[in-house]
LUMMARSE-690760 format. One record per atom (N, C-alpha, C): x, y, z; residue in three letters; residue number from 1; atom name. Coordinates in pm, 1 decimal, decimal comma. Atoms other than C-alpha are relative to their C-alpha. Example, Ala and Ser with C-alpha at 12.3 -4.5 7.8 and 13.67 -1.06 7.14 Angstrom:
% residues 2
<r <89,0; -119,0; 0,0>; "Ala"; 1; "N"> <r <1230,0; -450,0; 780,0>; "Ala"; 1; "CA"> <r <90,0; 120,0; 0,0>; "Ala"; 1; "C"> <r <-82,0; -119,0; -6,0>; "Ser"; 2; "N"> <r <1367,0; -106,0; 714,0>; "Ser"; 2; "CA"> <r <-77,0; 109,0; 73,0>; "Ser"; 2; "C"> 
% end
This chain:
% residues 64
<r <-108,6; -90,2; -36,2>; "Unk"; 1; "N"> <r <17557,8; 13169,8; 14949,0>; "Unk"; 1; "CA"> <r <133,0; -58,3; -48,7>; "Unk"; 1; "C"> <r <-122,8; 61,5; 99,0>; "Unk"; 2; "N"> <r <17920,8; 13130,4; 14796,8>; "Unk"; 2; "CA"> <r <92,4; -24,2; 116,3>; "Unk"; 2; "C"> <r <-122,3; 22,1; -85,4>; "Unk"; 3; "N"> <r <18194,1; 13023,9; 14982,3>; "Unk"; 3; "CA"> <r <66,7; 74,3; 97,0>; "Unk"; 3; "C"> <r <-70,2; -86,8; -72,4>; "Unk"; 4; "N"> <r <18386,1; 13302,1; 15069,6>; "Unk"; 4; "CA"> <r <-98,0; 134,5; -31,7>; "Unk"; 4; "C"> <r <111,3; -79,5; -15,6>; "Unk"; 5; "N"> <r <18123,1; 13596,5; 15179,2>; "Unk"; 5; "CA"> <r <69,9; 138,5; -36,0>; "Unk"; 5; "C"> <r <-24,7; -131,0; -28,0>; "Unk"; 6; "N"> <r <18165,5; 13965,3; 15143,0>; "Unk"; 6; "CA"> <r <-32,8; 37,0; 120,8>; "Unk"; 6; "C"> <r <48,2; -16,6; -71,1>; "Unk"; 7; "N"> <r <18040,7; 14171,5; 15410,9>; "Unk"; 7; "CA"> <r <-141,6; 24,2; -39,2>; "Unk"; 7; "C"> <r <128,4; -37,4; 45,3>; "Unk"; 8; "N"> <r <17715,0; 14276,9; 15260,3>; "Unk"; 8; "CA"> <r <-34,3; -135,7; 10,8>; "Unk"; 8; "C"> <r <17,8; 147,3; 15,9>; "Unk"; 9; "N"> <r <17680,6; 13890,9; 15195,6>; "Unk"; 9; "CA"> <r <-57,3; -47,5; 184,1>; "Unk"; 9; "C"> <r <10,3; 24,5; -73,8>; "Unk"; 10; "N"> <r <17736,7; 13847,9; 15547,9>; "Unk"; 10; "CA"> <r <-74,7; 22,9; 102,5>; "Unk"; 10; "C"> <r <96,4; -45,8; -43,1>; "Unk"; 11; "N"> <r <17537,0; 14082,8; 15684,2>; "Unk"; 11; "CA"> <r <-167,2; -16,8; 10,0>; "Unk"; 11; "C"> <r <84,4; 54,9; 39,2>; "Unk"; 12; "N"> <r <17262,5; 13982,4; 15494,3>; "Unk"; 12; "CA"> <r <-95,6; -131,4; 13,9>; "Unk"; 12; "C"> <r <-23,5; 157,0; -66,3>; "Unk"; 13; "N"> <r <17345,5; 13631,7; 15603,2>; "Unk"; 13; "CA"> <r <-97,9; -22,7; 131,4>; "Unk"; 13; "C"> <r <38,7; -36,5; -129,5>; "Unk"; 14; "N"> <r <17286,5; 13710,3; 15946,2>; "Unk"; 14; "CA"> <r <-53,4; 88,0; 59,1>; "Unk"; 14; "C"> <r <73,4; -128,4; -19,8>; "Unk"; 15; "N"> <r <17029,2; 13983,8; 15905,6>; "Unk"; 15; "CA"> <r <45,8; 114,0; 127,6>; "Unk"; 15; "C"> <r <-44,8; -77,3; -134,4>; "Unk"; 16; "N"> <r <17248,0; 14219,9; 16088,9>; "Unk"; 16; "CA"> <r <62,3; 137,3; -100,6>; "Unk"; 16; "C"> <r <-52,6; -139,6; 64,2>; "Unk"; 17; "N"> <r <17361,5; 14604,5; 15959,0>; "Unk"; 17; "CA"> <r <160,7; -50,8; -8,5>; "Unk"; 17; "C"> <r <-187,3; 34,1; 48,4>; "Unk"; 18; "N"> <r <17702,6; 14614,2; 15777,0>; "Unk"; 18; "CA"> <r <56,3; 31,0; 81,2>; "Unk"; 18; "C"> <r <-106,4; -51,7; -115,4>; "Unk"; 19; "N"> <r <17859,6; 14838,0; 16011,3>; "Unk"; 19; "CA"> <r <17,0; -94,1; 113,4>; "Unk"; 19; "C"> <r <-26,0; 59,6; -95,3>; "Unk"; 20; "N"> <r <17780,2; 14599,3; 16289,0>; "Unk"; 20; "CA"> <r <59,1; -117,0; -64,9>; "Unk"; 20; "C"> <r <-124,4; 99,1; 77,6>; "Unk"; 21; "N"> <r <17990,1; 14310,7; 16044,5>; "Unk"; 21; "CA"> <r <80,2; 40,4; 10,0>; "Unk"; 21; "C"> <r <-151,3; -44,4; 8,0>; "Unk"; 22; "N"> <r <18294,1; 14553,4; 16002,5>; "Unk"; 22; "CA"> <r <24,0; -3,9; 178,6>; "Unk"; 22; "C"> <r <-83,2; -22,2; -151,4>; "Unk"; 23; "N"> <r <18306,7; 14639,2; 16408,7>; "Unk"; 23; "CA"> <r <-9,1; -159,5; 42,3>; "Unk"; 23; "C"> <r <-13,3; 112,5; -83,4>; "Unk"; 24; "N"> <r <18226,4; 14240,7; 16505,7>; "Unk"; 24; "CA"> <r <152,8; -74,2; -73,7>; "Unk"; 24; "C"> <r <-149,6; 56,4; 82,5>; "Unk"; 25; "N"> <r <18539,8; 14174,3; 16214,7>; "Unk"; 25; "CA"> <r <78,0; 34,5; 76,9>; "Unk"; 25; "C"> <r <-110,4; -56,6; -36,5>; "Unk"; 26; "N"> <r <18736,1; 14441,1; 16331,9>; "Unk"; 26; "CA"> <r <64,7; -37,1; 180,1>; "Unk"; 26; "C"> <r <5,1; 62,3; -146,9>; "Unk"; 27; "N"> <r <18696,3; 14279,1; 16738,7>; "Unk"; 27; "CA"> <r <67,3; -123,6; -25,6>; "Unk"; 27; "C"> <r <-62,7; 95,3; -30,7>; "Unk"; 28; "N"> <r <18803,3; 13954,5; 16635,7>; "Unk"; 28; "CA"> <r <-157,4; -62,1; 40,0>; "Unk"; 28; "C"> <r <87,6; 93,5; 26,1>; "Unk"; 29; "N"> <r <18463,3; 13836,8; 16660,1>; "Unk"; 29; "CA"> <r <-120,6; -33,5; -74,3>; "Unk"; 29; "C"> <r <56,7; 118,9; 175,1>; "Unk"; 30; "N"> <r <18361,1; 13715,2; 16290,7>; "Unk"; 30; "CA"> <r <185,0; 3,4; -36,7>; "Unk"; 30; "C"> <r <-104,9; 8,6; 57,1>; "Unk"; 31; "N"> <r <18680,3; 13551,5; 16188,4>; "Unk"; 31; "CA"> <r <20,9; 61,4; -120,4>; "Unk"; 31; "C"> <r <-1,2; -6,2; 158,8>; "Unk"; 32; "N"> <r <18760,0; 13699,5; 15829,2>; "Unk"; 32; "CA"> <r <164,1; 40,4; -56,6>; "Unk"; 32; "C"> <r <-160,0; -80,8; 37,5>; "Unk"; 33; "N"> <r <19094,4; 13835,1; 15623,6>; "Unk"; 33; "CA"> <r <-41,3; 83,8; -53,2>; "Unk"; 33; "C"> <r <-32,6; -169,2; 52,3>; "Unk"; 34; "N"> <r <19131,7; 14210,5; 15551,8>; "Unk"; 34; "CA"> <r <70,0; -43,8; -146,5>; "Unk"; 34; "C"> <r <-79,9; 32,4; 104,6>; "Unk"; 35; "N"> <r <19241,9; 14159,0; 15167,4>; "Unk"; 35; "CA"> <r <-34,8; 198,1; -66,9>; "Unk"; 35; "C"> <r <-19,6; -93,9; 53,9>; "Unk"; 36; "N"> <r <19333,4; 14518,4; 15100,0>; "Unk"; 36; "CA"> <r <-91,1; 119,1; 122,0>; "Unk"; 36; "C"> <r <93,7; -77,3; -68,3>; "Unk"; 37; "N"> <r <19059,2; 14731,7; 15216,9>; "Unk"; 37; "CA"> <r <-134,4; -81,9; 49,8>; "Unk"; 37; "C"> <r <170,1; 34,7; -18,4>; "Unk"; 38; "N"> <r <18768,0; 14479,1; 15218,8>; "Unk"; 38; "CA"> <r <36,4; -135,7; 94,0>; "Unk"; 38; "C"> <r <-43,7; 147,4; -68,1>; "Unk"; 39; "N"> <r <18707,3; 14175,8; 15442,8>; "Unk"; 39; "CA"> <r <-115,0; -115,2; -100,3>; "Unk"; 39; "C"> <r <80,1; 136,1; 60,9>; "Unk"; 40; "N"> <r <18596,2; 13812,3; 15303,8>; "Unk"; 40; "CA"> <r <3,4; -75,1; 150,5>; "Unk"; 40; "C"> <r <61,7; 103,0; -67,4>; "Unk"; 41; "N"> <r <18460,4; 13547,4; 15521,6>; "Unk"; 41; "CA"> <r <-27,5; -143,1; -25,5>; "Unk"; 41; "C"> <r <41,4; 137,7; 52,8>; "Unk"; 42; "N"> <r <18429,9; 13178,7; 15495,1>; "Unk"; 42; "CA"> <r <-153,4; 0,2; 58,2>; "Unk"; 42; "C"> <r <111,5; 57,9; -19,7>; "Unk"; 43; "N"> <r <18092,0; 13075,2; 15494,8>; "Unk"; 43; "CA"> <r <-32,8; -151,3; 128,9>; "Unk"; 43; "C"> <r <-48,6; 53,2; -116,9>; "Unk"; 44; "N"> <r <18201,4; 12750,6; 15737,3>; "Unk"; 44; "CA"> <r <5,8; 85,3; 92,5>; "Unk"; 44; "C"> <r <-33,9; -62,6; -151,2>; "Unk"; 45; "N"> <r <18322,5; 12976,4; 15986,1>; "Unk"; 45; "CA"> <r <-131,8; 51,4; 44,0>; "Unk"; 45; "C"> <r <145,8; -53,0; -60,4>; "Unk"; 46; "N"> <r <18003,7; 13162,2; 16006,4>; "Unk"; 46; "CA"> <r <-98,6; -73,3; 23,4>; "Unk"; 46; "C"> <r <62,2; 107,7; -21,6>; "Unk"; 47; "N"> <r <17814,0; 12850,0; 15999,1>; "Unk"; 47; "CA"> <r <16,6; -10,6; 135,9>; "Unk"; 47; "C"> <r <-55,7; 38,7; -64,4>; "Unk"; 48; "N"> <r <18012,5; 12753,6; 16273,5>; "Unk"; 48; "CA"> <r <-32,2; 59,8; 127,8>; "Unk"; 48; "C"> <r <66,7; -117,6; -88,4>; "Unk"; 49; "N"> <r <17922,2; 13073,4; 16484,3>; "Unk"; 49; "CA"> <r <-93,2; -5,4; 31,9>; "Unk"; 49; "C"> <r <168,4; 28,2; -35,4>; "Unk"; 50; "N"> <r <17584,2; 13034,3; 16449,3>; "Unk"; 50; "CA"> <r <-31,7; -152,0; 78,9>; "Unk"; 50; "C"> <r <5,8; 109,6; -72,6>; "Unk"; 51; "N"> <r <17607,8; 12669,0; 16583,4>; "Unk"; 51; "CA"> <r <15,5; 1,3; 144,1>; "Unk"; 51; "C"> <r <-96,3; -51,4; -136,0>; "Unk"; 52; "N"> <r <17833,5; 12789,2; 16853,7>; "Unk"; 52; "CA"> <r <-97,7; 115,4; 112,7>; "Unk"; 52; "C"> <r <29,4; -119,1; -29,5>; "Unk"; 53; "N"> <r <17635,9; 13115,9; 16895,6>; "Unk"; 53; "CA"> <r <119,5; 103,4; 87,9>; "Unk"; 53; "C"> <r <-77,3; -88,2; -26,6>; "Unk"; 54; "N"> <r <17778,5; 13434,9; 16960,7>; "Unk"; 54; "CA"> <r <12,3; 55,4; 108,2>; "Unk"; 54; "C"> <r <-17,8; -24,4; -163,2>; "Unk"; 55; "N"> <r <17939,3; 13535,9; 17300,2>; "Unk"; 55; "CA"> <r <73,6; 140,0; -16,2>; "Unk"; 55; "C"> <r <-69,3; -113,4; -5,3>; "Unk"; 56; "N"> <r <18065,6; 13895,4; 17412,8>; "Unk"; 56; "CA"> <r <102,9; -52,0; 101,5>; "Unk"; 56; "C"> <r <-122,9; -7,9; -140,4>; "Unk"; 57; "N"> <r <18393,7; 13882,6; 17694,9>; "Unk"; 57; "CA"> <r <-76,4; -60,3; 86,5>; "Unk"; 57; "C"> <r <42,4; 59,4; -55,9>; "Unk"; 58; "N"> <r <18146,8; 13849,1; 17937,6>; "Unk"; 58; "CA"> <r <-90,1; -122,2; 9,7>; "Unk"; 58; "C"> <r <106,3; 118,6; 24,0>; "Unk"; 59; "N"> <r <17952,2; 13568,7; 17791,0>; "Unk"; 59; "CA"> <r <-122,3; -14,5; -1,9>; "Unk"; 59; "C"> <r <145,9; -38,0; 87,4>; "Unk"; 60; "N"> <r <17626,0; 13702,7; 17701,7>; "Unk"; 60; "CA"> <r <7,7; 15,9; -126,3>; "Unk"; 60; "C"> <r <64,8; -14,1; 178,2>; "Unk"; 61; "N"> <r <17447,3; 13705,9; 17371,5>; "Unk"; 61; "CA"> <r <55,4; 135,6; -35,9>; "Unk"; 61; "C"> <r <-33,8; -149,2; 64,4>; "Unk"; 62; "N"> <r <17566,4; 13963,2; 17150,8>; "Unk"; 62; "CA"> <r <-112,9; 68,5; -73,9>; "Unk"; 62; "C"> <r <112,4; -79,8; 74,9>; "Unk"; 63; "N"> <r <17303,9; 14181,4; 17035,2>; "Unk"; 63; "CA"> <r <27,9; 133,2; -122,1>; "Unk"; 63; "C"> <r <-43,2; -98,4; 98,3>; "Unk"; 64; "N"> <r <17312,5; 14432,6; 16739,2>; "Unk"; 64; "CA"> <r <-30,8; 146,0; 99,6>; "Unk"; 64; "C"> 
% end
């Protein structure tokens, strides 16, 4: 995987549907930058997530 992900990339990454990448971006939870219309992703960060695993508000697993 390259550095800085697309979403398809990311999705892919983390066998999860695109749409559910753009709404966990658009929440604030997958860090990424909006560059125009599209988002990129560091590969670290998502690493990082997965180490961490992923929490909702209330602190359960996030499920697709």
């Amino acid at each position: 995987m390259p550095e800085v992900m697309t979403v398809a990339e990311v999705a892919d990454y983390l066998r999860l549907n695109e749409a559910t990448v753009y709404r966990l971006a658009q929440q604030g939870k997958i860090p990424g930058a909006k560059l125009g219309r599209q988002w990129r992703f560091k590969r670290e960060v998502i690493d990082r997530l997965l180490a961490e695993g992923f929490a909702t508000d209330d602190g359960t697993a996030e499920e697709e």
